[in-house]
N, C-alpha and C positions, 0 to 999 in steps of 0.2 A: 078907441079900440087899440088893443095892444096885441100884435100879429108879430111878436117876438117870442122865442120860449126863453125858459129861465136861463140857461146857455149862450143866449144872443142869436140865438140861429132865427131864419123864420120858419112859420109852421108851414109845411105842405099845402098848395095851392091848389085845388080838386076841381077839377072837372066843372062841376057847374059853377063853381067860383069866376072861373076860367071863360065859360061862356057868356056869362052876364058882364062880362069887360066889351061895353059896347062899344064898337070902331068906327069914327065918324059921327060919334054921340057926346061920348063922356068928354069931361074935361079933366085934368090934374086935380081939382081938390075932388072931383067924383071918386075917382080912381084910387085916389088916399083915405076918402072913408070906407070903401069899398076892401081895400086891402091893407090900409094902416103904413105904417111908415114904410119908404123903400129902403134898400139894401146896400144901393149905390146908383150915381146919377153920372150919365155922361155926358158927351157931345154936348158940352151947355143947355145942358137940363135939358137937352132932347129926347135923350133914353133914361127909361128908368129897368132898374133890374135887381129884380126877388128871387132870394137864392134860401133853395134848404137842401137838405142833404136826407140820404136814404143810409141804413145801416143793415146789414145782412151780418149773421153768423154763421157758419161753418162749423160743424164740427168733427172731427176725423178720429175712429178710434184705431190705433194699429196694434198689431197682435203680431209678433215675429218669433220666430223660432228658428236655431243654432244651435250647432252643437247636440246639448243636450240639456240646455236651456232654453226656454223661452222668456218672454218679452211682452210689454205692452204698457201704452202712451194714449195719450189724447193729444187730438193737435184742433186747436182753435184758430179758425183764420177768420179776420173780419174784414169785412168788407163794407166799403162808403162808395155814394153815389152823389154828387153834385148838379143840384136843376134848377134852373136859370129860367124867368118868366121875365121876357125880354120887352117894354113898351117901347112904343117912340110914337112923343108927341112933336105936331107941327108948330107953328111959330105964334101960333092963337092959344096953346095950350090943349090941343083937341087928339085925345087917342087915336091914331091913325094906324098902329101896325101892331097885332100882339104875337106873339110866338114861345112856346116852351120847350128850351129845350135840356137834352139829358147830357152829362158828361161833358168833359171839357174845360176848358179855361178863359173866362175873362179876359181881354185886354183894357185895362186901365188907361189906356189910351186913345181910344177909339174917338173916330171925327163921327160915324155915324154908324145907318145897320147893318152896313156890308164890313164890317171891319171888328164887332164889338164883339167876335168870339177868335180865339185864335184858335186853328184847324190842328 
């Protein structure tokens, strides 16, 4: 199963996806058919963590007038979202904690799951 898009990103991880990640059931290769490759592994393959991203457009038309002139623009603002579907397995390789969260940043560093997002 290939749960990457053509871009390298992964695909959006939905709700029931989400709840079928049994805790206290699954093991590491479950969890990898179940979702396909991770995204990045830390704390010595403790945590794993599937990230994709959201995109919004904006669009703004403005109309101004001066003088005895007028005016007008389009302003495009995009916007991205970052969401992080955070595992941590125990030392048998067994799903023990899942969480998703929105926004934010990775630490590439992390010992474990108090520490794998920075605030």
């Amino acid at each position: 199963m290939d749960s990457h898009q053509d871009d390298g990103t992964h695909r959006r991880i939905d709700w029931p996806t989400y709840l079928a990640l049994d805790t206290g059931r699954m093991n590491r290769d479950q969890v990898k058919t179940a979702l396909g490759r991770r995204d990045v592994e830390l704390a010595d393959g403790r945590l794993w963590i599937y990230s994709w991203e959201t995109r919004g457009e904006l669009g703004l038309f403005i109309l101004a007038f001066w003088g005895e002139g007028a005016g007008s623009g389009e302003i495009l603002m995009d916007s991205s979202k970052a969401h992080y579907l955070i595992l941590e397995f125990d030392g048998a390789s067994v799903l023990q904690r899942k969480e998703v969260r929105h926004g934010g940043t990775l630490n590439g560093l992390a010992k474990g799951w108090d520490d794998v997002m920075i605030k």
